[in-house]
C-alpha atoms as one frame of an Amber mdcrd trajectory, in Angstrom:
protein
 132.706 103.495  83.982 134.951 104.125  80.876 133.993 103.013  77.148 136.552
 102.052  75.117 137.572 102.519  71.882 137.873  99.840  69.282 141.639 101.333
  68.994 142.097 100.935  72.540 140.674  97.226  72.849 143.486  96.813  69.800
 145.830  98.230  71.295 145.771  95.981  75.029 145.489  93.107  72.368 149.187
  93.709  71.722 150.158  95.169  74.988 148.917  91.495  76.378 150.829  90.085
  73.760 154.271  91.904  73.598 154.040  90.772  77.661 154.079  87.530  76.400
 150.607  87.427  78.262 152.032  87.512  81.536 149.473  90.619  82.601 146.146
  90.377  82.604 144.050  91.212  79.588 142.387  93.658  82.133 145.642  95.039
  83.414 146.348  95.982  79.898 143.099  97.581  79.368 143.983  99.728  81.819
 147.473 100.766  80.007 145.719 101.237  76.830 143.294 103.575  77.979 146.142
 105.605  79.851 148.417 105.567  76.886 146.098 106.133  74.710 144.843 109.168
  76.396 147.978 110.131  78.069 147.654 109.703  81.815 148.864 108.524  84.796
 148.230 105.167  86.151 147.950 104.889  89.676 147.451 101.507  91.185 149.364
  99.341  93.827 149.875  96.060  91.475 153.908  95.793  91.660 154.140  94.282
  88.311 151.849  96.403  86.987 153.368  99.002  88.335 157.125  97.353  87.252
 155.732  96.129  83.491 153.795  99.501  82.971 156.349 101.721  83.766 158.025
 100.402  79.894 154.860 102.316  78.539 153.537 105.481  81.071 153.793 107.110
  84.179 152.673 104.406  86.988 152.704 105.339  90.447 151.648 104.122  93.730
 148.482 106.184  95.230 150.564 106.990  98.313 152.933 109.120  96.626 149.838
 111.459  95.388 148.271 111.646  99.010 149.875 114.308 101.009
């Protein structure tokens, strides 16, 4: 489990919003918190992959898995 901050709950706010709300406010939740604390995300949504990739790193979790 991850606590946000107050910045970061901001923050997906306007993510969800610059997307014209066509992620989830969850999805961007999950780009705030990366962003905000500069890591990778690493899920298999394709437009979260696609639509995150404007922000961070996103990758698919097969390309870390030797």
């Amino acid at each position: 489990m991850i606590n946000t901050t107050t910045e970061e709950y901001a923050f997906a706010k306007e993510i969800e919003s610059l997307e014209r709300y066509t992620l989830s406010f969850y999805d961007c939740i999950h780009l705030a918190i990366c962003i905000k604390r500069n890591i990778v995300l690493i899920t298999r949504d394709k437009e979260l992959l696609e639509k995150g990739n404007k922000y961070i790193t996103t990758i698919k979790p097969e390309i870390i898995i030797y």
